[in-house]
Each structure stands twice: as C-alpha cells, then as structure tokens.
C-alpha positions in Angstrom: 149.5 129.3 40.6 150.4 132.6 42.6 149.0 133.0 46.0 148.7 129.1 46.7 150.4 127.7 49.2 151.7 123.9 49.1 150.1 122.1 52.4 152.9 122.2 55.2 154.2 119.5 57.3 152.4 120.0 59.9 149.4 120.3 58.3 149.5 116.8 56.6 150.5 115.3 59.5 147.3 116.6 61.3 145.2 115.4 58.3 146.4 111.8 58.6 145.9 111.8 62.6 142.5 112.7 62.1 141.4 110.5 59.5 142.9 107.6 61.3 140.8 108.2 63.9 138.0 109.0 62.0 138.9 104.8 60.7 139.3 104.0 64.4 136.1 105.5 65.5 134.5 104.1 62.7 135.7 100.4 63.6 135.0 101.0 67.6 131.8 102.3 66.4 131.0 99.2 64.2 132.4 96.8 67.2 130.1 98.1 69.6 126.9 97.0 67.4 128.3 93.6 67.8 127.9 90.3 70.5 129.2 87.2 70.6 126.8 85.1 68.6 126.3 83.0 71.7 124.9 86.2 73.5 123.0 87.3 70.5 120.9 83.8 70.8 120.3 84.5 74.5 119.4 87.8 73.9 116.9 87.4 71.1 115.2 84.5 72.6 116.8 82.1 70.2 118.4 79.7 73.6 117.8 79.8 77.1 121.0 80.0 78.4 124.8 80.7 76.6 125.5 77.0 77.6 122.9 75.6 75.5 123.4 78.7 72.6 126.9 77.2 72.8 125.7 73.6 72.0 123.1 74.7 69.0 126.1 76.9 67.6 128.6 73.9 67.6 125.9 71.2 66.5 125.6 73.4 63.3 121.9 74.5 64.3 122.8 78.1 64.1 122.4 80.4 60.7 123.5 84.3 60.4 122.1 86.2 57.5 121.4 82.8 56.4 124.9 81.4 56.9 125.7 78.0 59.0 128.2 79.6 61.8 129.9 76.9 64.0 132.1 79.2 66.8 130.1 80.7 69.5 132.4 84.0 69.7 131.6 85.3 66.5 131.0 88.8 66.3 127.3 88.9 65.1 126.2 92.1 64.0 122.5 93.4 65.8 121.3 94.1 62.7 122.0 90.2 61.8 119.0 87.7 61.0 119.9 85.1 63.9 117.6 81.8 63.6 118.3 78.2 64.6 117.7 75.4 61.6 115.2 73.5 63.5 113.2 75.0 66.7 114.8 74.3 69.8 111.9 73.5 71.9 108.5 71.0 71.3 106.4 73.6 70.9 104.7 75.5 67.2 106.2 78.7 68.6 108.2 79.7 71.2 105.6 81.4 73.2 105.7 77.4 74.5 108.7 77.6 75.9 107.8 80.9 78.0 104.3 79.1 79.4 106.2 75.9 80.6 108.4 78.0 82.5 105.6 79.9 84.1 103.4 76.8 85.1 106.4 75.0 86.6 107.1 77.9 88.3 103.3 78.6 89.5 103.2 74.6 90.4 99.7 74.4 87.8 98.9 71.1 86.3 96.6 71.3 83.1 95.8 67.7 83.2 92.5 67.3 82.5 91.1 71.1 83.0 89.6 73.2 80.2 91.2 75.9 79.3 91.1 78.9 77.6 94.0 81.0 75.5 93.2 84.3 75.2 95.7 85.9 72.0 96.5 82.3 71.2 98.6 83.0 67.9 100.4 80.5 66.3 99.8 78.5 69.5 102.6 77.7 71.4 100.8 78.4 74.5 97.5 76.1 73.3 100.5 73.5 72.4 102.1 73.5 75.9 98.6 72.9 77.9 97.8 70.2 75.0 100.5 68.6 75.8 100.1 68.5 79.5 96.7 66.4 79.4 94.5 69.4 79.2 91.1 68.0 78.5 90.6 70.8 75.9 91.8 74.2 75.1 89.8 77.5 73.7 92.0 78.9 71.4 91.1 82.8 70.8 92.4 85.4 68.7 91.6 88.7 67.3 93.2 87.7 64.3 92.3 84.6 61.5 94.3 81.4 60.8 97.6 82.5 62.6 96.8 78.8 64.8 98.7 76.3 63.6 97.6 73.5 61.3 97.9 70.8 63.3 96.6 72.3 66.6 93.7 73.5 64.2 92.7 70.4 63.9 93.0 69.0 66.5 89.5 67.8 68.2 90.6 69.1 71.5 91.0 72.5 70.3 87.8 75.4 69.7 89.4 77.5 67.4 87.7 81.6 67.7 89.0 83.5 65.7 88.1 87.3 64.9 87.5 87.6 68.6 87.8 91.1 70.2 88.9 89.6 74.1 87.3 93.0 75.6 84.1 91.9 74.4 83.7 87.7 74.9 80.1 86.5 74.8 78.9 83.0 75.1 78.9 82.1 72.1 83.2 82.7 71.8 83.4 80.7 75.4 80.8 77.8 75.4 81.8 77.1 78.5 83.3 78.1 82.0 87.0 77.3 82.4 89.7 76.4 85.3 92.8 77.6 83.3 93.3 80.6 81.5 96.3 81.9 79.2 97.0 85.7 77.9 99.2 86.5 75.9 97.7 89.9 74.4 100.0 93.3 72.7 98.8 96.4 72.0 96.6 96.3 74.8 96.6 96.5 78.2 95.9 93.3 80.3 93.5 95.7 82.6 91.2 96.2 79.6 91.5 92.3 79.2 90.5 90.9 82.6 87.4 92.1 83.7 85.9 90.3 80.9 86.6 87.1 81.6 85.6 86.8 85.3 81.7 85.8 83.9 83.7 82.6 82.4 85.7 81.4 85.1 85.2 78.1 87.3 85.6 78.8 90.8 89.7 78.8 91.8 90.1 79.3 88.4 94.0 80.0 87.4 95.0 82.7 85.3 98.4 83.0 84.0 99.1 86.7 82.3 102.2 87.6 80.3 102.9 90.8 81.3 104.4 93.3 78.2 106.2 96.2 79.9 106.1 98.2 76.5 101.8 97.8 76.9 101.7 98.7 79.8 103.6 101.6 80.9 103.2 105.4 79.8 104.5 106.3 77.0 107.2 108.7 78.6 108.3 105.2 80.0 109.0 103.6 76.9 112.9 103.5 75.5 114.0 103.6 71.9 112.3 100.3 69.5 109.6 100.0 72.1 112.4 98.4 75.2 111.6 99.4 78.9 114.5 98.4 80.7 113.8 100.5 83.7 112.8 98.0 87.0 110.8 100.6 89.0 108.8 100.6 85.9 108.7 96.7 85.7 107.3 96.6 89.4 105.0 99.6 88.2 102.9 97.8 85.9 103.3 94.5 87.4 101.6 96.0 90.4 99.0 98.2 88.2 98.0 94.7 87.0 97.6 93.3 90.3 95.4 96.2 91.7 93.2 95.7 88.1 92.6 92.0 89.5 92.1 92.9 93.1 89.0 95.3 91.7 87.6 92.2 90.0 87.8 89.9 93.3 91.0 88.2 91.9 94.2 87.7 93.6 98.0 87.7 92.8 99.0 84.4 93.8 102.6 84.4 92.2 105.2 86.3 89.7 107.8 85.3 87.5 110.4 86.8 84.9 109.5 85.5 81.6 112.2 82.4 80.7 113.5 84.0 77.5 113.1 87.6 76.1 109.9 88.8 73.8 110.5 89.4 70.5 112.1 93.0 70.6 114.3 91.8 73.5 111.6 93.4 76.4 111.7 91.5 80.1 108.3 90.2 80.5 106.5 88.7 83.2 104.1 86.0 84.3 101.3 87.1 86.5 99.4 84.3 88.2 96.2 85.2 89.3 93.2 83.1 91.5 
C-alpha cells in the first residue's frame, strides 16, 4: 500500500526489548507475591516457629490450594489457601494456642478458679483454662452456637450466648469470677471493661487480647485492616491501660501475641489486676 512504511530495524528491536521486560516485570512482579511455604505458615498463624513449619511441611501435614506439599521452600503464592491436615495444637481453635502463651507468660494458674470468657467463639480459649483444672468456665458470646460441641457440653461450661459484653447483667454472669478472658473484634476493649468490674472477685485476673486494627484510628489502619506501625502498637496498648486505671485496675504485665491473628495483625496480651 503507498504511504506505508515496513517497521525498521531499530524499531523491532525496541519492540522486543520492551516486551521482554514487560515478561520480566511481570515474573518479578508475580515472585514478589510469593514466600517460602515455611514462612507463609509462620506468617498466617499456621506454626509457631519456621523450625516446626519445617517439620509439619516434611511430615506431609501441610496442604496448598488443597495440595499435600512436602519442601519447605516452595514458593506459595499469598493468595494461596495454606492449612495443616490436622490442627497442630490441643486446642478446638487456635485462639488456644495464643492464651497458653499469655498465662505462661503472666505466671496465672486456672486450677480450680472460675472463670469467665468474654467473645468465647469456637472456644479455644474456654478449652485452654478447661484444660488447666479450671473449676468452671463462662463461655460468652454475642453470637449463637459458634462454641464447640464438645466444650458445649461439657458440665463445666455455662454456655451465653446472644450476649452483648457492654451490657452483662446477673443473669449472663451467675456469679463473681477470679479469671477473665477477652478476646473481642469490632470493638474496643475500653467499651468492654468497665462492665465487668461488678463481676469480679477481689485480685481478680484479666487477660485482654489486644486487636491493633480495633483499636487505633482509622487514619492508623494500613491496607486489609494490618497496623504494622509500633508507636501505634504502644498507642493503644497504653490507651487500654489508662481505660483500666479509670476503673481501679492495674496493668500488671504485656506480651506479644504467640502467633499472628487471622489477617496477619501483631496482637497483644494485656494483663490486668
């Protein structure tokens, strides 16, 4: 056709640089959404350390998108669905795991106190003080039959469910208690405290998880929900604090949660006298 002109040299050779590197970009791009699958478990709360995420990978305990992997440096996508064949831990959830850390970090033996599990869930935390003697556990949740079966029925548990924490009356606690558990989202654990001081034993202990992402302003809060910013963490760990100081409470210790929450947050135990 007259007027066109065939594509020079030059010109082709320019093309092919840049779609190259488009391919290269492309690849870097899809390598940097990917971890070793041994971080991945650590990351998403899956293992508590890469040692141990190694051993679960090699036993055959580990799945990807619903695939048995057995080398712990396989590039796992963060998209993935990570999950272990059989929990890794004692526990119905593994909220457990994070509560064991805290009381053997806080030195606090549930052996034969009654307790009470504010947000109690599936019950991993209800399952952990069970399991350490305690003489009976209050298991309370907004929600309805997310506690599991067997802690359901379980004589040692009161199961309240449809329970609004902010407004507790007698009839949700039938008694005081020397241990308390919170493990609350959405909320604010300042909205959740002052409520409970009418229910408390004298020296009572309160162990708090504290949720970064509730607590903070929303300016504060990253992309997905993460705050990954440590002069926030102190921030709301000591806006806690000063909400149990105005109810006669006490910090009496802190602790990084064990493993990550669910969206890969830091949290933090709070214990409170």
């Amino acid at each position: 056709m007259r007027g066109a002109r065939a594509p020079d040299a030059a010109g082709c050779a320019a093309h092919l640089r840049t779609s190259r590197g488009d391919r290269r970009l492309g690849r870097l791009q899809a390598e940097l959404k990917k971890v070793r699958l041994d971080v991945a478990l650590v990351d998403r709360g899956l293992a508590p350390s890469r040692e141990r995420a190694r051993a679960l990978i090699l036993a055959g305990q580990v799945t990807v998108d619903g695939h048995v992997v057995s080398k712990a440096g396989t590039p796992t996508d963060t998209a993935a669905h990570v999950d272990l064949v059989a929990p890794d831990h004692p526990y119905v959830g593994r909220g457990g795991v994070k509560l064991a850390h805290a009381l053997d970090a806080f030195r606090i033996d549930p052996r034969g106190r009654r307790a009470l599990d504010v947000g109690a869930s599936t019950g991993g935390f209800t399952d952990v003080m069970l399991q350490r003697g305690a003489e009976s556990v209050i298991a309370l949740d907004v929600g309805h039959r997310p506690l599991d079966w067997r802690l359901r029925n379980d004589p040692r548990v009161i199961v309240r469910e449809h329970v609004n924490a902010r407004s507790l009356t007698r009839d949700d606690v039938p008694h005081d208690v020397s241990l308390v558990t919170i493990d609350v989202s959405f909320i604010s654990l300042r909205l959740i405290l002052p409520p409970l001081q009418p229910f408390l034993d004298a020296g009572a202990d309160i162990v708090a998880l504290v949720k970064p992402q509730f607590e903070a302003g929303r300016e504060q809060v990253g992309k997905h929900g993460l705050v990954t910013d440590p002069a926030v963490h102190e921030a709301v760990i000591d806006r806690v604090s000063e909400a149990a100081r105005a109810i006669g409470l006490h910090r009496a210790g802190m602790t990084p949660s064990a493993i990550t929450g669910a969206t890969g947050n830091q949290e933090f135990f709070l214990h409170l006298r």
